[in-house]
Structures are given as C-alpha cells and as structure tokens.
N, C-alpha and C positions, 0 to 999 in steps of 0.2 A: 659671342652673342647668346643670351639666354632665352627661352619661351618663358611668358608669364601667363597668368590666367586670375582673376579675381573673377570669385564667385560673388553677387549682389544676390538679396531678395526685398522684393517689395510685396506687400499687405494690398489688396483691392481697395481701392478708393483713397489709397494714400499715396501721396506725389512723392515722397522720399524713399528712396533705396538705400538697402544698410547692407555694407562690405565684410561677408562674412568670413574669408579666407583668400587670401593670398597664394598661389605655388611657381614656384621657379624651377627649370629643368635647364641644364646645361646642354648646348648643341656640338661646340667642337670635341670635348670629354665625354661624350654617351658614352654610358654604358648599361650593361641591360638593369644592373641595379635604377636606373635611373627612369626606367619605363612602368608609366601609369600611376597612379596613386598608391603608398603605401596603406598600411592599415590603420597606423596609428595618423596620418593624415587625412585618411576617409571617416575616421571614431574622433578628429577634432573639427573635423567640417561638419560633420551630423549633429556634433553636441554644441556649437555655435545657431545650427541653426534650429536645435529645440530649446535652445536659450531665447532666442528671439521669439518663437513662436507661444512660449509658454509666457514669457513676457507681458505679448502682446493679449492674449487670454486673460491673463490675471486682470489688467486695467480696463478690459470690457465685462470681464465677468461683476467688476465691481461698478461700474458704470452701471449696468443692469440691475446692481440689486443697490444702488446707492438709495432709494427712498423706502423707509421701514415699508414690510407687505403688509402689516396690520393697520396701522393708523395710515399710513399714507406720507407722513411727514418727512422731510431729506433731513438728512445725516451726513453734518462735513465731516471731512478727513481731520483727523486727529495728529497721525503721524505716520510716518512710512518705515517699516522695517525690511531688514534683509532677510530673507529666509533662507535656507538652504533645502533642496529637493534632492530624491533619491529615485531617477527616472532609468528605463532600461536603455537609453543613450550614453549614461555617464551622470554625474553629479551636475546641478547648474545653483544658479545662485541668481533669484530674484529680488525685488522690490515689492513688498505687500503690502496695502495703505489699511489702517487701522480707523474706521469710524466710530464718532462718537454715539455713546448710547440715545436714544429717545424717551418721551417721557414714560410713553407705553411700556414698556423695560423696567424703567423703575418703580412706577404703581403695581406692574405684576410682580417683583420683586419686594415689595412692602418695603423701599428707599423714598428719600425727601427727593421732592423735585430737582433741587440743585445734584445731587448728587451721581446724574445723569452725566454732569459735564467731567466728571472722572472716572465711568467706565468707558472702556471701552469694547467694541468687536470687529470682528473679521470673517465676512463671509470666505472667502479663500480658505481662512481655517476649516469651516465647516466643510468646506468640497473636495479637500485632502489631508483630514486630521491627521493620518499618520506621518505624511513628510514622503511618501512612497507611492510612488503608483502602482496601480494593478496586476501590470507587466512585472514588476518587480517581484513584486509578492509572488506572482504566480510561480516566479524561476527558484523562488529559496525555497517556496514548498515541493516543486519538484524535484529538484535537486536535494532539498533537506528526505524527502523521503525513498530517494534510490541510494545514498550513503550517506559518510558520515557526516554530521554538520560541519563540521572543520573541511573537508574534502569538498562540500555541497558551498560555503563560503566563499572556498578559493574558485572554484568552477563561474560561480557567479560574478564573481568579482572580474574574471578574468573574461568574461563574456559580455558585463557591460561597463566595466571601467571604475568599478564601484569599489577603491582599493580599502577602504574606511570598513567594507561590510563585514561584519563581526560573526562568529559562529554561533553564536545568542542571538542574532536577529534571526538567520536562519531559522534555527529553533522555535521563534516565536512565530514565525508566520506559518511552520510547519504546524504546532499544533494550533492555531487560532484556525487554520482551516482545516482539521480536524473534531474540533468543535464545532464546525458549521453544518461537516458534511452528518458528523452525528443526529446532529438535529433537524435534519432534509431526512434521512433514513428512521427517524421516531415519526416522523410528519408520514411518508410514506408506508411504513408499518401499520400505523393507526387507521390506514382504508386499504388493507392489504385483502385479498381475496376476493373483491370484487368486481364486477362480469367484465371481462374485456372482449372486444371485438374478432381477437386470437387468440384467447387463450391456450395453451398448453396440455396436451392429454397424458403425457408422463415426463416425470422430470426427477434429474438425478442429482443424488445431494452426496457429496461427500466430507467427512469433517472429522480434525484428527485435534489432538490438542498436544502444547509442548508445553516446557518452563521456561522464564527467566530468568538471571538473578536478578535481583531486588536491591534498590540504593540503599547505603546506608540510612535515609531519614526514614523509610517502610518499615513497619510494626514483623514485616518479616524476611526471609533472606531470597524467597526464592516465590514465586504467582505463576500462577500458569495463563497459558494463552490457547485459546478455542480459534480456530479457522476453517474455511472450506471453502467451497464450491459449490457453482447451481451449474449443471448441463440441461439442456434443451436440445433434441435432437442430435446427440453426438458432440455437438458445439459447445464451446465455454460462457456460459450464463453470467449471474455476478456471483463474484468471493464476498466473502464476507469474515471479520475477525474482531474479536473480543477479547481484551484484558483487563477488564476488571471484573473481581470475583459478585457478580450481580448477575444473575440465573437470568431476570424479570430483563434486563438490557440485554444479555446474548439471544434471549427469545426475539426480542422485538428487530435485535439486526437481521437474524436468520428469515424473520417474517418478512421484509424490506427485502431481502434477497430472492426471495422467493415470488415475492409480488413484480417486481421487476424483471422475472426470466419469465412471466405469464402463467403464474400460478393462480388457479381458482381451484373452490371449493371439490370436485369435480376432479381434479387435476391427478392422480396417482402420481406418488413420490416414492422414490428407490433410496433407500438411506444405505452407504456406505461408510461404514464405520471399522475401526480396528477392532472390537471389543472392550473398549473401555467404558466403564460404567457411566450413564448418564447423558452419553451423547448423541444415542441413538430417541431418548425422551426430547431433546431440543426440537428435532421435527415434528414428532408424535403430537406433542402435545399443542402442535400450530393445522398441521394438514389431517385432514380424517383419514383419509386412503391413502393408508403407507403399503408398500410393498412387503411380503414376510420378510423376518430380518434371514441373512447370510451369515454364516460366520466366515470373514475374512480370508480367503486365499493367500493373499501377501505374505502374512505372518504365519500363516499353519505352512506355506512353503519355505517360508525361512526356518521354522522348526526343524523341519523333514533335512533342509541342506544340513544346517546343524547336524544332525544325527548319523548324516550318510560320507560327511568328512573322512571322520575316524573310521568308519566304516572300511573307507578306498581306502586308508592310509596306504605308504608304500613307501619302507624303508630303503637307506642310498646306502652300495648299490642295489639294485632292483632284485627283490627276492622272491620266492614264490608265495603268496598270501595261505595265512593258515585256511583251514578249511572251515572253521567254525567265524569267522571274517565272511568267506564268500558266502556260507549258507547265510548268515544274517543280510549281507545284503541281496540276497534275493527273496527272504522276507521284505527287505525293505520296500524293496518294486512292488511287493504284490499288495502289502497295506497302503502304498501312493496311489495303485489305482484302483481301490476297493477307497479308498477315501474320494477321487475325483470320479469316480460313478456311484458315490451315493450309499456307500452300504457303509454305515458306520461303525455301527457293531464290529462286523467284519475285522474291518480294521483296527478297532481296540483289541481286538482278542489277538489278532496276529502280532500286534505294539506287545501285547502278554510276552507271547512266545518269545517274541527276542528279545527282550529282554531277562526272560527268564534261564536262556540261552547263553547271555554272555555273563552272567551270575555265576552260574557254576560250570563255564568252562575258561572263564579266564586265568584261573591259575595255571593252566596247561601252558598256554602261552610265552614266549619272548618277551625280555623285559618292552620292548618298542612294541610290540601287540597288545601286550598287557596293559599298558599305557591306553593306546587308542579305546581298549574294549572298555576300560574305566569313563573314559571322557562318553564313548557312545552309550553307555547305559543310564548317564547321568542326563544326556540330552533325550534318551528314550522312557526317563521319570519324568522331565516335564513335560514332549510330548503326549503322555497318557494324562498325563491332571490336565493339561488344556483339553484334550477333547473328552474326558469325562465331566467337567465343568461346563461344555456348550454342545453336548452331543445333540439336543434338541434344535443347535441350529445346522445342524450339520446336510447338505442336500445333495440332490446331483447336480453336480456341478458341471458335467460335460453336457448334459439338459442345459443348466440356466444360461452356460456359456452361446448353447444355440439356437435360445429364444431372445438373445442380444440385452441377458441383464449383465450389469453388472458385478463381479465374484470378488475384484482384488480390492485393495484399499489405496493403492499404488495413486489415485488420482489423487487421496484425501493425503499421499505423503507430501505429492507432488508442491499440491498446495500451500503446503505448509514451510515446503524450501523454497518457493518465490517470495512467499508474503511475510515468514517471520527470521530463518534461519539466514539467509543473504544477506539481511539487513545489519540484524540485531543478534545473533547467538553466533553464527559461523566465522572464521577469519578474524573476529572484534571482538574483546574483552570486555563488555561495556555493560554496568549497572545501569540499571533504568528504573525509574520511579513510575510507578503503575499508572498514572493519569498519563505522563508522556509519555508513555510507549504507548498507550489505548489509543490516542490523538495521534500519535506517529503511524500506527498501523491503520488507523481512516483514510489517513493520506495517502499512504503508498497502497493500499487496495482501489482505490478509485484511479491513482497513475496507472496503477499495472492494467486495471477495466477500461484503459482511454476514456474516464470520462472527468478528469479533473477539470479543464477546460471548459466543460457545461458549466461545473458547477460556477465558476471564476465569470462566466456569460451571464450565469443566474444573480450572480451576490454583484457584479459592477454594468451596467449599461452599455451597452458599445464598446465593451470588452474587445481589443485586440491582442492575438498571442501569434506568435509565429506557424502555428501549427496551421491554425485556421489563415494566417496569410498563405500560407504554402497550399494549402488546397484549392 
C-alpha cells in the first residue's frame, strides 16, 4: 500500500481548487531514499504553483487596466498569446491577452481611425518588458559580478532551474546594472559635501591603480583601472573604481564615495597612495583639508627587502659570510631606522656608503658573493633614486605611526585585489572591452559594499531577494 498526498490551492473568493502536484511514497519497500520530498519535487511543486499564481495576476492585472486611463473607453481582447517568463522558481509559460488599440492611441499617433482595429497592446508587456523578473536579474548580476559569466550562468541556472540561461544574459544584466548604479553615484556626487547630521571628522582614502588587457575592438591593448577605498573610523567606508580613461567621471565616483562614508567640507582626508602620479590630485582636488602627503611605507619597504636578500645571501653548504656582506648589512639596519624615524638625509648618505662599498670591494669576492653584491648594488641604485625623487615626502614614521595615521599603502593594494584582480586579471585570461569592465566593476563594488540589494529595492517596488528574506 502506498501514501498519497495531492497538494490543491484555491484564490480567495474563488470556489475552485486547482491540483497542483501529486506524490506517492511506498510503505512496505521504505527506504530512507524514500523520506520527505526530494528537491527536484519541491522546485516542481514551487514552479506549478508560481505558474498558477502568476497566471492568475496576469488576468486581473488586465482586468484592472482593461479601460484605456486616458479616454476612458474599454478595449476588447484581440488575442491571447503564450508567453514564456524567466522567474527565480524555474521558467513558467503563460497566457497574455492582447487588447485592441483606442481611438486615443491613434489621434496621438497621427493614424486613420480605422486603423485602431489593427494595433494592437499589452499591458502585461509594460509591467515585465524583459520576460525576467527582478529576482532573476538581481542573481545574474551577482553572480555575473563575483565570476565568470559562464561560471555565474551555470550557478544561476542551477539555483533556479533556468537551464536555457545563457552567459550573455548574464552579461547584460550585469552591466545594465552597472549603468544604473553609475548613474545613482553622478546623482549623489552632484550634492556631495553637504551638511549631514554626522558628518565625519577624518576620513581615510586609499587608491592604487592597475591594467587591463584590452579586447581586440579597443583603439588600444591595455587601460588602466583606478580603485580604492573610503575608511571612517578604522572601518571600511565605500570603494569606489574607474575604467574609463575620463579624469571628470573618476572625480565624480571618488566624490560619491566620499559623500556617502560622511564626508563634508570640514571633513580632513588622509590620502594613501603608492606614489604614482595623479592619484593623490583625485582627492585634492574634491576635499580642501587633505592631510600632508606620505610617501608610502609598502613600497619603500619592499625596496629595503629587495636590497637586504642579497645582502643575507647564504651559500649551500652554509659558509662564513665575507665581511664586507655583514658590514653592509649593518648599514643596512642603520639607514631602515634612520628612514622609519624620520631622518632622511641620513639615510641617503648611508644608501651612499654602501653602495659605494660594494663598488669596489666586489671584486674581492666568491663567484656566489660577487653575484649577490651585483644584484644588492643594483637594488641599492634604485633605492637611492626613489628616495631622492620624494625625499620631501619623507617623515617620521614611528610619529605618524603613533598619532594613528596611516603610513602603508597595503589598504589601497588590498583593494585593488578584491575589486579588480579576483575577478578580472588573476587566475582569468580575459580581454575586456573598457565600457564592460567599468559596468562590471559598479557591480561588483557595490556586491562586495552589500549594497546591491538597495539598489534592486530602489529600481523595482516590493523587491524581494533572499537576502532580505533571511533577515
């Protein structure tokens, strides 16, 4: 003997109930396969009953707007089509009735009266042009913006049944909402700086910039891409990223991000930058009270490792290091901390010494010393041209370290491996054409900020996403 179970649902105020699944369990052959609903039975019982439901929607939505709202006059149905919908239950397949035009229609269209009786319209169309709901959209731009489209395709597909979903739709809804979030960030940019109820007393900016490569239809092979970061009290503020070569739109993101972690006029801004020309002017030229600039700890200590490799070397088996190896490296200790307390000079002139040290004593050397004292001299010519090219940013740093600024650029790298490298340069070989990568990086900076969601609340009405169900 078997268990059965039919699930019914009935519409309020309507006396009919509609059979929307069937299930049958075996009693004398249980077995635990046989316990509960599977999953593809619970994703066919769901998507039967947003077939009915959306159904039933459609025939009232059109009942509702059956008489034109301008003139007043009804409008019979014409014909009825099937349409096919793209819902995050699974695909369903409707009936959408097709009314004929009014006269109203055709006078504002400059047509003959008769000609009314051969247009026709479809509110339905208007209230889901794309064939997609919200829900849908919302999962290909997430997913289109944490990997690849093809990967973001299969994911969605495999989450709401939608095996037809192509890695071009993906694609489109990733940058279509990218263009939107663009254009919410120009809206908010354009009243950026003024008076909030909390505004922010200092706020830290960090922003580095990488390359792409470039599709072949781009006039070049490679663009670069600007990003960062806004802190507020230690805490993560909004990122912000820019690839397209337009100075006037990185400004206007950077302003939007700044206005949004409670920046005003008032505000003190700490720019972290690696040294690269022009992106420490990004800020400057939006906030008045910038902090003095820094020149970057990260990278003047990745010099210093550089330099101090060849230094340790230490040839197999372990030998005794010449003596002009260990004096250099206890120059080296002594120009790190003449550099991280502030005494610049200092430190260049000791950078002199040893380099001028292993000049002319490397011939004395082992071929494997002589080696290393080559590589260290070469790394100890460009540490001396970096810090004679920024010795005026040069500070103490064991100070700024303990009046809580910040020294490294380490945040503005950080940023730069969530928001562009993950996606688009690391592990993926992939050409990008500059408009969609810019749209692709709006997307996934506002997933990575949790605030995709708002924005999907703000662009559709009574937006529901899972996220906000789970909360």
């Amino acid at each position: 003997m078997d268990m059965q179970w039919t699930v019914f649902v009935r519409k309020h105020d309507a006396p009919d109930e509609v059979a929307l699944a069937t299930f049958r369990r075996p009693m004398e052959d249980a077995a635990v396969g046989d316990f509960g609903l599977s999953i593809a039975e619970g994703r066919r019982l769901l998507l039967q009953l947003q077939q009915q439901i959306a159904q039933d929607q459609i025939v009232a939505y059109d009942l509702d707007r059956r008489y034109c709202q301008r003139c007043g006059a009804y409008r019979r149905i014409k014909d009825w089509r099937h349409r096919k919908f793209a819902t995050g239950l699974g695909p369903i397949q409707v009936r959408v009735p097709r009314l004929v035009s009014c006269d109203c229609d055709s006078e504002r269209d400059g047509l003959r009266p008769h000609a009314q009786q051969t247009r026709a319209t479809s509110p339905v169309a208007r209230l889901l042009p794309g064939r997609r709901t919200p829900e849908v959209s919302y999962l290909c731009a997430k997913h289109g913006a944490a990997s690849s489209y093809r990967s973001a395709a299969r994911a969605v597909a495999d989450m709401t049944g939608l095996q037809s979903l192509s890695h071009s739709s993906v694609r489109k809804e990733t940058i279509l909402c990218g263009q939107h979030i663009e254009n919410e960030q120009k809206l908010i940019a354009s009243r950026a700086g003024q008076n909030k109820p909390e505004g922010a007393s200092h706020l830290r900016v960090a922003i580095d910039g990488t390359v792409l490569t470039a599709a072949s239809t781009e006039a070049v092979t490679r663009f670069e891409v600007v990003a960062g970061r806004v802190e507020r009290d230690g805490h993560m503020g909004k990122r912000f990223v820019c690839a397209l070569a337009r100075r006037d739109l990185t400004k206007t993101l950077v302003a939007a991000a700044l206005d949004q972690s409670g920046w005003i006029p008032s505000t003190e801004v700490d720019v972290v930058t690696d040294g690269a020309r022009g992106m420490r002017a990004l800020v400057t030229s939006i906030a008045p009270r910038v902090a003095p600039k820094i020149l970057d700890w990260f990278h003047m200590g990745m010099k210093l490792q550089a330099l101090k490799r060849p230094l340790c070397a230490v040839t197999f088996p372990c030998s005794t290091r010449p003596a002009l190896l260990l004096q250099c490296e206890t120059l080296w200790r002594e120009m790190r901390d003449a550099l991280w307390r502030g005494r610049g000079e200092e430190a260049i002139e000791l950078l002199r010494v040893l380099a001028a040290f292993l000049k002319h004593g490397m011939k004395e050397l082992p071929p494997f010393y002589a080696s290393c004292a080559a590589t260290a001299r070469g790394a100890a010519a460009a540490l001396q041209s970096f810090l004679q090219n920024n010795r005026r940013d040069l500070i103490d740093y064991q100070l700024a370290r303990m009046v809580g600024r910040r020294i490294s650029s380490a945040s503005a790298e950080s940023v730069m491996n969530h928001v562009v490298n993950r996606r688009m340069s690391k592990h993926q070989q992939m050409r990008w054409s500059m408009y969609g990568a810019h749209c692709l990086l709006q997307t996934r900076v506002e997933m990575l900020d949790r605030r995709l969601e708002q924005h999907f609340d703000a662009w559709f009405p009574h937006f529901r996403t899972p996220e906000l169900q789970r909360c």
